[in-house]
PAMARLO-546897 format. One record per residue: residue in three letters; x, y, z of N, C-alpha, C in turn. Coordinates in steps of 0.1 Angstrom, whole numbers, plus 5000, padded with zeros to 4 digits. Each point is the difference from the previous one (the first is absolute). Last residue first. Example, Ala and Ser with C-alpha at 12.3 -4.5 7.8 and 13.67 -1.06 7.14 Angstrom:
# residues 2
SER512849785071500950115000499250115008/ALA500349434999499150125000500950125000/
# end
This chain:
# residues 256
UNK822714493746500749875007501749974991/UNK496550314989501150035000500949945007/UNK495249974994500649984989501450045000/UNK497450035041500349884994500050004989/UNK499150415025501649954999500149844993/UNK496250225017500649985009501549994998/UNK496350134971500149835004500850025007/UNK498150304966499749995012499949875007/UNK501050294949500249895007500050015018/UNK498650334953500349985017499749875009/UNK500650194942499549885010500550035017/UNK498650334952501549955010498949905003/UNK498350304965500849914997501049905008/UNK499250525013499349904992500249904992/UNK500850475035500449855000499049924993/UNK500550525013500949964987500549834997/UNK496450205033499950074989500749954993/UNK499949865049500349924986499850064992/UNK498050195032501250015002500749934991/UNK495550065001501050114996501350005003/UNK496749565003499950165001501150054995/UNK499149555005499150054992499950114998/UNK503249745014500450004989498850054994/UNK500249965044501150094999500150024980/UNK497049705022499750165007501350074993/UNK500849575002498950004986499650165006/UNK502949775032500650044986499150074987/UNK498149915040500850105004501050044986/UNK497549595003498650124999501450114999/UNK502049585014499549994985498950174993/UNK501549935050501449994989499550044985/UNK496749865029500350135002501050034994/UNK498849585004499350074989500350095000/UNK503749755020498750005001499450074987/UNK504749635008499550174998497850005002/UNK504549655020498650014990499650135000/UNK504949915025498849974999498750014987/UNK505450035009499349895009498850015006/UNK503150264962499250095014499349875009/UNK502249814958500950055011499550115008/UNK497449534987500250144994501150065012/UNK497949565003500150024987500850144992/UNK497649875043501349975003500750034991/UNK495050104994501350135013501449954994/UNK496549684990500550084989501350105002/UNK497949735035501149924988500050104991/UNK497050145030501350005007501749984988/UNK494949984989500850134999501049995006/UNK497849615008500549994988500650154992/UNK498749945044500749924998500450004986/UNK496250215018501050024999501349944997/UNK496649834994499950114991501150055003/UNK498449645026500849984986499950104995/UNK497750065036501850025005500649934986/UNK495250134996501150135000501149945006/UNK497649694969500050015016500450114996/UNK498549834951500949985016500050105008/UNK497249964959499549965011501249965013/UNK499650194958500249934996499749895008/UNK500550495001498849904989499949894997/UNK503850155031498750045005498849954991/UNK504850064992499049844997499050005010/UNK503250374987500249915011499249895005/UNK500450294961500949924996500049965018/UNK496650254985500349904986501449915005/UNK498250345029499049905003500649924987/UNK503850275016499050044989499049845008/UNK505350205006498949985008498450034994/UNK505349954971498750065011499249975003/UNK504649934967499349915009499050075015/UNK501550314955500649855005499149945007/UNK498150364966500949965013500449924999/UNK499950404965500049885002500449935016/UNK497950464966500149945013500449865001/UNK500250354955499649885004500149985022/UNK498550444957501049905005499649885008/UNK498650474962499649825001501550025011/UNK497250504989501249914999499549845005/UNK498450514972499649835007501749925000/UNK499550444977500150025010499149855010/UNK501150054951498850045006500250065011/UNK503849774978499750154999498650045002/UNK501149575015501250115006499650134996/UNK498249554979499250075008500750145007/UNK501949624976499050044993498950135008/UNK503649765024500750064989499450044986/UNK497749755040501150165001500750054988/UNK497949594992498950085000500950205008/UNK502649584999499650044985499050085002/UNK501949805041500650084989499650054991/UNK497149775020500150145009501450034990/UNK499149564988498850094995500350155007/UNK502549675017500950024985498350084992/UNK500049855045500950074997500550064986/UNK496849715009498950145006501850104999/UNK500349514990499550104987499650125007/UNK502249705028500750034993499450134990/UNK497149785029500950135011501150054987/UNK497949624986498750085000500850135008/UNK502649594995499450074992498850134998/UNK501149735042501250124993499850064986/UNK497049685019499950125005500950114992/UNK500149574988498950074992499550145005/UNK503249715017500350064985499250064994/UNK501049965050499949914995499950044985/UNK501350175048498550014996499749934986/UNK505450105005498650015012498950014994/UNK505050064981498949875002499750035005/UNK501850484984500249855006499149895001/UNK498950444981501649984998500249865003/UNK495650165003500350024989501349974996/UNK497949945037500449914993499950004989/UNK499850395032501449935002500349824987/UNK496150414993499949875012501449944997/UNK496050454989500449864992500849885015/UNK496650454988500249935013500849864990/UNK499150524979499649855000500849945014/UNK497950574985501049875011499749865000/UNK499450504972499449895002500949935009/UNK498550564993501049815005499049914995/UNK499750564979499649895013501349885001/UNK497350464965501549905003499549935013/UNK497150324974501150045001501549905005/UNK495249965001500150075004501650085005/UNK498049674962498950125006500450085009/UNK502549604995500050144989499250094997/UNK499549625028501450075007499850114989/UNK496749724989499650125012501450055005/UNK500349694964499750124998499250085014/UNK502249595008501050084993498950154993/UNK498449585023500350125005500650114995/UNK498849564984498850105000500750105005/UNK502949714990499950034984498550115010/UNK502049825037500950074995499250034986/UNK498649645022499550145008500850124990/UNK500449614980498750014997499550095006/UNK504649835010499650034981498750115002/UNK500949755037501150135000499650064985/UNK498149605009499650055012500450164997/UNK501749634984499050064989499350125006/UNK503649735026500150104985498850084993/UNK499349715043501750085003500050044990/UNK496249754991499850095013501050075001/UNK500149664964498850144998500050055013/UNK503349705004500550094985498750075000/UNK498949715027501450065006500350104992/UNK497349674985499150055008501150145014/UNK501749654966499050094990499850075012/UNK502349675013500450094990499650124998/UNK497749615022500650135012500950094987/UNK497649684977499350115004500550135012/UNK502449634981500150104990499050095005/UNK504049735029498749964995499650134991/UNK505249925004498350065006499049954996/UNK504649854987499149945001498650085007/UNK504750104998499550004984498449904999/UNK501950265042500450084993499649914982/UNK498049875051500949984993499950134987/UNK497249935044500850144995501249964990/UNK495049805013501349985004500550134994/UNK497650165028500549864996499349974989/UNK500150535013499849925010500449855003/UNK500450504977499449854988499849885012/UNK498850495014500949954998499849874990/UNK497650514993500049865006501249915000/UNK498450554996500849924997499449875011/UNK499250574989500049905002500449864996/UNK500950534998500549875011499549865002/UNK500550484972499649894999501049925005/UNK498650515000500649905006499749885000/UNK499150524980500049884999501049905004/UNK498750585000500649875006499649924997/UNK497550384989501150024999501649915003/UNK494250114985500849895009501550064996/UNK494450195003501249974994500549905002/UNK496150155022500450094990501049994989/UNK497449765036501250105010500650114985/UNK496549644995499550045017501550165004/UNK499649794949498750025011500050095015/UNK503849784981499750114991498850095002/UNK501349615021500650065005499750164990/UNK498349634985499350015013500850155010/UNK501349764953498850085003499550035013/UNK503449744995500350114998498850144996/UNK499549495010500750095015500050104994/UNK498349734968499350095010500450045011/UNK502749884963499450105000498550005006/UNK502449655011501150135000499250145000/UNK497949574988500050015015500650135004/UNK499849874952498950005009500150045013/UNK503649844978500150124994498150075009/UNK503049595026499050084985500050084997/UNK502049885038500549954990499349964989/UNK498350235042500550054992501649944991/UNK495149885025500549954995501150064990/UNK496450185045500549964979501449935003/UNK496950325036500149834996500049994985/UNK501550455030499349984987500249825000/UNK500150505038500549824994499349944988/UNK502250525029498249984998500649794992/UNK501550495037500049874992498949944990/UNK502350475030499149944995500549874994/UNK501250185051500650034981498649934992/UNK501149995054499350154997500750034980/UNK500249575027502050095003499350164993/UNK496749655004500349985010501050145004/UNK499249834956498950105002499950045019/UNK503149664980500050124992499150095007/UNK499049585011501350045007500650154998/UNK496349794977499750015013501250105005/UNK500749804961498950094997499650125015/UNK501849514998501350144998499250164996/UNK497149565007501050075015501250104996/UNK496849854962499850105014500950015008/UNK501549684974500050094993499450175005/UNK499649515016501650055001500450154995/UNK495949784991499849975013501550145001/UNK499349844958499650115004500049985017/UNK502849874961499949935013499250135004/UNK502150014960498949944999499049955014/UNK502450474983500749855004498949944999/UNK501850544995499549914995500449865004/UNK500050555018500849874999498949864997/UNK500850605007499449884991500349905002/UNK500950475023500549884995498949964998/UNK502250485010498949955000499749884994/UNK504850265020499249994992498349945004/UNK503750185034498750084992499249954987/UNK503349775030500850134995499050104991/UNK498649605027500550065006500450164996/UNK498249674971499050075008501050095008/UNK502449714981499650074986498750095007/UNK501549625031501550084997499450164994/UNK496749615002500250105009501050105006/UNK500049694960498450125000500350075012/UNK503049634996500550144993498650094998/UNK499749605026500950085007500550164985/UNK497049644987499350045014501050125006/UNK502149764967499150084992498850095011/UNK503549605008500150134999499550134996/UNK497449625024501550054998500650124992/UNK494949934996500749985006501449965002/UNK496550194970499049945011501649965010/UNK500350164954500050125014499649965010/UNK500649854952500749975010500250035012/UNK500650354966499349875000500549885007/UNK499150624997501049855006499649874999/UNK499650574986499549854996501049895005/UNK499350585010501049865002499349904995/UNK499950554996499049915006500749894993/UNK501550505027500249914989498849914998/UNK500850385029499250034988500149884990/UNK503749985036498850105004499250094985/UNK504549735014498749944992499150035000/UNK503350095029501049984988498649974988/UNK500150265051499749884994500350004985/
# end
């Protein structure tokens, strides 16, 4: 196991991809944290973990606060001793309208404090428990619309800065032994983007993963597992000399 003694903060952990990378980060021995607001959603991964014989433990906060952050990170500190991973995944879509000069200002605002601030705030607490114990990951969850139109401006903005902040903090951070990178998906199977929250059908759901599939040159929708598998890799040892990168995971549709 690749992760065995580690202890993981994952925000955003109640479900998609954040659900799927706790239990990736359990698998390989680490011991996870995962912060979200959705506590219903938040046990059952709790659950699920503790199911696969790993410890877990869940923190209801609000970590696009500097408040909320540092009680995930306290908690983890607490129960498991440390933290050596930080995976900030959580993220809201901008959802409508999605014009680029006209956003409404509160969906603005309220996108830019969840997808960015989010990263700032887990990241400025965590940073000294990585150097407590000598180095660690951070793993930002960014998003194909950082490059291309999709998901709308205010999203891309917010995927854009988490990129251009993981730069700079790697290259501030390198000689600690903490490394910053980015995970970006494409078009995946997520309760966020198959309009399940939203209240359509499972055959419109499908349907609408289908349209995405067609979209792409592997002619389908990536899952969360795609998304966790990448983030597993960038949290352990094997990555040692990778920081500062973006691992684009889309099937090939930026290379259309």
């Amino acid at each position: 196991m690749r992760l065995t003694g580690k202890v993981a903060l994952v925000t955003g952990g109640a479900s998609g991809f954040g659900r799927t990378t706790c239990l990736r980060l359990a698998e390989e021995g680490a011991r996870v944290v995962l912060a979200d607001l959705d506590e219903v959603r938040a046990d059952e991964t709790v659950a699920l973990v503790e199911d696969a014989d790993a410890q877990a433990e869940r923190v209801v906060a609000d970590i696009s606060t500097l408040d909320g952050a540092r009680e995930a990170v306290a908690r983890a500190v607490e129960r498991f001793g440390g933290l050596d991973v930080l995976v900030n995944n959580a993220g809201i879509a901008q959802g409508t309208p999605r014009d680029s000069w006209n956003c409404d200002e509160t969906v603005w605002d309220r996108v830019l404090q969840v997808n960015l601030k989010s990263v700032y705030a887990c990241t400025r607490v965590a940073v000294p428990q990585l150097r407590a114990r000598g180095g660690g990951s951070i793993v930002n969850v960014a998003s194909i619309a950082a490059s291309v139109s999709v998901g709308g401006a205010a999203y891309a903005a917010s995927k854009g800065g988490i990129l251009g902040y993981t730069r700079h903090i790697a290259a501030e951070l390198a000689a600690e032994g903490i490394r910053a990178n980015c995970v970006s998906p494409g078009f995946m199977r997520t309760p966020m983007s198959t309009g399940e929250r939203q209240g359509l059908s499972p055959e419109e759901q499908d349907a609408r993963i289908a349209g995405f599939g067609a979209l792409v040159p592997a002619q389908r929708a990536g899952s969360t597992l795609d998304i966790a598998n990448a983030i597993v890799y960038l949290a352990c040892a094997e990555s040692a000399y990778v920081t500062g990168q973006e691992i684009v995971v889309d099937g090939g549709y930026l290379i259309r």
